[in-house]
C-alpha positions as CSV (number, residue, x, y, z in Angstrom):
1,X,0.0,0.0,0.0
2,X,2.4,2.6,1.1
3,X,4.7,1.9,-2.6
4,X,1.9,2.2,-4.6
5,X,1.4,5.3,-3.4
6,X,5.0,6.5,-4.2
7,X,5.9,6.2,-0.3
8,X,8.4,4.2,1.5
9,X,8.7,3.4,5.2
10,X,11.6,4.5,7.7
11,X,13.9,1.7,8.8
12,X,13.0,2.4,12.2
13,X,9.2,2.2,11.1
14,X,10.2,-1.2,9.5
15,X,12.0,-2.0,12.7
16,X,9.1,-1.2,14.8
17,X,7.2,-4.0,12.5
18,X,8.9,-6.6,12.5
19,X,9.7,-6.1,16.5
20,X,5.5,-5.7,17.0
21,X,5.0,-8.7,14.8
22,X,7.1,-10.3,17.5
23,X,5.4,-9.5,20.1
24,X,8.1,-7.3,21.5
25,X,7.2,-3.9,24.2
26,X,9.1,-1.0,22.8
27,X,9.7,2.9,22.6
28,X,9.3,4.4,19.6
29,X,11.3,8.1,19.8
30,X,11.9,10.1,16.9
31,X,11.2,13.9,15.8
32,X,8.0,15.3,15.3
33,X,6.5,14.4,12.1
34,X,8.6,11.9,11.7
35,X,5.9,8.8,11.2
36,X,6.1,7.8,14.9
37,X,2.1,7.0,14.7
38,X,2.4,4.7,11.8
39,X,5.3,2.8,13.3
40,X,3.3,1.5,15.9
41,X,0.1,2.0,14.7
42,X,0.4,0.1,11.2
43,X,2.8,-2.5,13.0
44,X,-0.5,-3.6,15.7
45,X,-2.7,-3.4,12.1
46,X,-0.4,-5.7,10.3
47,X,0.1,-8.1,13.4
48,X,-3.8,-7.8,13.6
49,X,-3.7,-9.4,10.1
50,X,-0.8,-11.4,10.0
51,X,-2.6,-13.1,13.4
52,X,-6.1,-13.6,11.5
53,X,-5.4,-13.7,7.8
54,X,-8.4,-15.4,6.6
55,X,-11.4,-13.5,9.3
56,X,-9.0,-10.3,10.0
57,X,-12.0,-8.3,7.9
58,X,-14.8,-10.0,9.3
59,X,-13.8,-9.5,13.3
60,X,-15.7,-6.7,13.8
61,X,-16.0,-5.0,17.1
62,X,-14.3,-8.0,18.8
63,X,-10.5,-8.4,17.4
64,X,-8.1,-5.5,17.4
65,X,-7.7,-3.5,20.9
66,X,-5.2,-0.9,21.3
67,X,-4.5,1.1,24.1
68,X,-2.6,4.6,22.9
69,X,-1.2,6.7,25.9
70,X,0.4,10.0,25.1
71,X,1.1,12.9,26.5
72,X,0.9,15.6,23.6
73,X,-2.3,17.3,23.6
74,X,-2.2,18.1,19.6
75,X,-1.8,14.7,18.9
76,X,-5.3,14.5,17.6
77,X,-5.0,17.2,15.5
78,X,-1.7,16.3,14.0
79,X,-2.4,12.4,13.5
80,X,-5.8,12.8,11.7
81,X,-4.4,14.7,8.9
82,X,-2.6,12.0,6.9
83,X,-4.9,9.2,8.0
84,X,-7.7,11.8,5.5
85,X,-5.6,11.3,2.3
């Protein structure tokens, strides 16, 4: 998805993947605008997936749980502008 669209993913973004897909706590720290959100976001979607590959689309309401603590309060505003495009 993202190199269709012309993009390509940080090696720590990459890192955070593959270190989610194995189950693995971490800290993802890296400058402001950076692509901190997708690192860990798109690495608990792809596990999500990778964990259910045949029902990941049908498990509505009852397969992926996140729990997102942070403590910038513009986070909201910044996040939801690429998830729009």
């Amino acid at each position: 998805m993202l190199q269709s669209n012309g993009m390509k993913p940080f090696p720590f973004q990459e890192e955070a993947w593959q270190r989610i897909a194995r189950h693995e706590s971490g800290l993802v720290n890296a400058p402001t605008g950076c692509g901190k959100t997708f690192s860990v976001f798109l690495g608990a979607i792809i596990n999500f997936i990778n964990d259910y590959p045949k029902t990941f689309k049908e498990k509505k309401n009852s397969g992926l749980q996140l729990l997102w603590i942070t403590p910038c309060g513009h986070w909201p505003k910044t996040s939801a502008v690429p998830w729009k495009k």
